[in-house]
N, C-alpha and C positions, 0 to 999 in steps of 0.2 A: 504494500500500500504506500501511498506517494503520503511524507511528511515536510512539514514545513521544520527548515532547518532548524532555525532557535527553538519550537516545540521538539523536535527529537532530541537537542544538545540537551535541554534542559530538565529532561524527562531524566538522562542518563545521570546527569550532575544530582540529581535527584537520590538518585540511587548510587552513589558513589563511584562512576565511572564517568568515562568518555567514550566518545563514536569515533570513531578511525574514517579517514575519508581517504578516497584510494583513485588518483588520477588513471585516467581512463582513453584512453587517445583510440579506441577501439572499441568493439561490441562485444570482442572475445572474453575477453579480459571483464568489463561489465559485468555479462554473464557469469563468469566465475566468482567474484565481488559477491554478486545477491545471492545465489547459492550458498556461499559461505556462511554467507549472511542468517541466511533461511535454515541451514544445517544447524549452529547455534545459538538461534531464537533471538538475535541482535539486530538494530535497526544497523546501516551503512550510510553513506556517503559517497555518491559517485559523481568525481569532480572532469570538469572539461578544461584542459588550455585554453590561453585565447587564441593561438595560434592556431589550433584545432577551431576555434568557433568562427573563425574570421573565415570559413569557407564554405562556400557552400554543402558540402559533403560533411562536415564538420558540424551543421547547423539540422543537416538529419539525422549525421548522428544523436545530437539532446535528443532530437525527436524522438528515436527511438528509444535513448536511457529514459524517457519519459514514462515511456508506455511500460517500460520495463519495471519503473519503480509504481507505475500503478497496479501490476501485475501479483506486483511481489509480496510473500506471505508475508516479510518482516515490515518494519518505515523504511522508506529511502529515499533521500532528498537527491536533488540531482541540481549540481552549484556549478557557475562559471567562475574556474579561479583566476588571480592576477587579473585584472584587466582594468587598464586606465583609462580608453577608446567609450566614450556612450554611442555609437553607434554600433559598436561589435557587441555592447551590455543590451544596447535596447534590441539586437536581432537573435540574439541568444536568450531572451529571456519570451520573444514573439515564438521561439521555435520548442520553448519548454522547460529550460533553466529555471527553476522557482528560489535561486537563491545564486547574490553574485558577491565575488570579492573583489570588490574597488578599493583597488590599490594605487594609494597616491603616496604609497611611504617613500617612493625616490625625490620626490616632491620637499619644498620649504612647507614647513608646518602649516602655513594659514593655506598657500596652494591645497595642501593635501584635503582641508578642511574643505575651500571649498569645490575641490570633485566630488568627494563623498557627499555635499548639499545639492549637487548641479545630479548628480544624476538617481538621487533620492527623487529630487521635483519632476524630472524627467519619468520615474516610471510612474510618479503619479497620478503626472497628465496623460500617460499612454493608458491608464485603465491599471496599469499593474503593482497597486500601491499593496499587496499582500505580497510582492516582493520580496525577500530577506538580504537585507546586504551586513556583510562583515566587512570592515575596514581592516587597514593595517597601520600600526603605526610604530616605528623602528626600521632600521635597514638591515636585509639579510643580505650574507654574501652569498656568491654562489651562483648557479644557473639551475634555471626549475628545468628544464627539457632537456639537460647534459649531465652526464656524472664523469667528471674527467677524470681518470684513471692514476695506476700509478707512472705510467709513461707518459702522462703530464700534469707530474703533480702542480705544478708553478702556474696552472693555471684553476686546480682547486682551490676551494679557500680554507684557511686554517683554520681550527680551533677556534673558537673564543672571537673571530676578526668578524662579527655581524656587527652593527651599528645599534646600543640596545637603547630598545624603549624607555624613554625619558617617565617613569613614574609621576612626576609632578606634574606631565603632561594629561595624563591620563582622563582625572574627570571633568577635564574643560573638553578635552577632545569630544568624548564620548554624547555631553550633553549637546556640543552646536552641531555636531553632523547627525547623531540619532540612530547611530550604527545601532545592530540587534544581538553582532559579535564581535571580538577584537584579537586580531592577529597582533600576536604580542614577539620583540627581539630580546633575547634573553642568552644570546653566544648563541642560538641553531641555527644555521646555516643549509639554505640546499645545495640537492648534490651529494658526495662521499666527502667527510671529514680529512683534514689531515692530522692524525692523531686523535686521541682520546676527543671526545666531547665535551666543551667544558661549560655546562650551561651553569646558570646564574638563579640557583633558586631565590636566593633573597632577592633579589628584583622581583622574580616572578610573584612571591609573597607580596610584595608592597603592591606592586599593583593592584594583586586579586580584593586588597581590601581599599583599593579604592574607587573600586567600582564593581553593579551588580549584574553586570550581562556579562554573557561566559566568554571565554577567553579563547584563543585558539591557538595551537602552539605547530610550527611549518617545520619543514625540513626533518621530519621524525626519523627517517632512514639512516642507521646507525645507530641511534642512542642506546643505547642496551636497556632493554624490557624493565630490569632492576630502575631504572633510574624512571624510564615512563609511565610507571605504576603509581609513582608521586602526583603525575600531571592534576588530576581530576579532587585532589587534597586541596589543590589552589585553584579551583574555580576553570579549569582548563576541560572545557567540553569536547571540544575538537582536535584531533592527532592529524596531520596530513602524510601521507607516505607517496612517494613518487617514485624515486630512484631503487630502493631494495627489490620494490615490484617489479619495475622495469626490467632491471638489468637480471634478474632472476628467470625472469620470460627468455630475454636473450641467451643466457648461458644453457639455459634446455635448448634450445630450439638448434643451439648448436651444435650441441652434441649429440642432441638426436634427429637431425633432420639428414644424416646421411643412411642412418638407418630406414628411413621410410622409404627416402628414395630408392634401397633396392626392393622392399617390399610393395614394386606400383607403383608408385609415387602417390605412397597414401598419404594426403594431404586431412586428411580425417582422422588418421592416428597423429600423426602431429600438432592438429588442434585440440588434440585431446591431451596430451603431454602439455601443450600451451597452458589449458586449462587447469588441470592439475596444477601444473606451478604456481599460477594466482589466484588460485584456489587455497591453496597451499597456503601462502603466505598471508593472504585476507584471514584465514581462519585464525592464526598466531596472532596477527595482529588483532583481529578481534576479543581472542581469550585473554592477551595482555591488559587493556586496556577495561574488562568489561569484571565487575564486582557480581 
């Protein structure tokens, strides 16, 4: 069943957990997401780039994660994340996105505020004012659509080198833009870490007390489990995974896709391998995070 994001975060936060949200550049991968989902009995999160939305193909895909989360036995919101563009928010949200992340954290503070206002009004006036938008505010390092390896490390980013959310900033922000979430920088980073991860719970703490809509914490791929089982203690509804998912798909598909091609070139057992692996990892992610 299709939920609205801040009710499913806050339903979890409720219950002393958080929703894991699981970038999605495909339908396969989706699929595997809600089934996990479905297997055990947790609502999900199935997020779009905006890279992905900004295309035509990209804007069927919502459409179908749409139908998919109204399908689905668990909640499943279906969010456009990053996106700074109102015209790639306002067509992604026309094609079924019920929740978006307007990101102006690259932005000077009042700029950042006012996108997050500019395109609050914007889906108002479009008819789409049950919209959910989460903001961001902090800078991460890193690249959401690349995990750079260790043969280029110099272009990951380190430890610790995110730009962190200004605490004192917080309940000025939250009140003049009207966010329902907040992506919060605390040291995570997207992308593969260099070295240990070195997040900043006491930041994260001062924040969480000073404001009441749940928190969202990015870059989750790496952390070690022990350390994200704290998130949801501090008001952290939302986990985002991108990169473990990803690159986990990729290393199956490598190492089995020579096997398929002598068997036919069964393209069927290899989306089945696909599946499993994000199936795989949705599920962990899932029991990590869920009380």
């Amino acid at each position: 069943m299709r939920a609205r994001l801040d009710q499913l975060v806050t339903s979890a936060l409720q219950q002393g957990s958080a929703v894991p949200a699981f970038t999605c550049y495909d339908f396969t991968t989706a699929l595997a997401v809600v089934a996990a989902a479905e297997d055990g009995g947790r609502g999900a999160i199935l997020l779009v780039p905006p890279s992905t939305a900004a295309t035509a193909k990209g804007l069927r895909l919502i459409a179908a994660l749409r139908g998919l989360a109204d399908s689905a036995a668990v909640p499943v919101a279906v969010q456009l994340d990053h996106s700074s563009d109102l015209a790639v928010i306002a067509d992604a949200v026309a094609a079924g996105a019920d929740s978006v992340l307007v990101d102006g954290s690259s932005m000077e503070y009042e700029d950042n505020i006012a996108l997050v206002r500019a395109a609050r009004a914007m889906l108002d006036r479009s008819g789409s004012a049950e919209t959910v938008i989460e903001a961001e505010l902090g800078g991460l390092a890193g690249d959401e659509d690349r995990a750079f390896g260790p043969g280029a490390a110099s272009r990951a980013p380190s430890a610790g080198t995110a730009g962190l959310t200004d605490s004192a900033q917080v309940e000025d922000f939250v009140a003049r833009t009207g966010a329902q979430l907040l992506a919060v920088a605390v040291g995570n980073v997207h992308g593969r870490y260099q070295g240990e991860p070195e997040l900043r719970w006491d930041v994260l703490q001062d924040i969480a007390v000073r404001t009441r809509i749940p928190l969202v914490l990015h870059g989750a791929s790496g952390i070690p489990a022990a350390e994200l089982v704290k998130a949801a203690a501090m008001n952290v509804g939302k986990v985002n995974f991108n990169t473990e998912l990803r690159t986990g798909v990729l290393e199956t598909l490598e190492a089995r896709t020579a096997v398929h091609r002598r068997d036919g070139e069964n393209l069927q057992g290899l989306l089945a391998e696909w599946d499993n692996s994000a199936g795989t990892f949705a599920a962990t992610a899932l029991a990590t995070l869920s009380r």
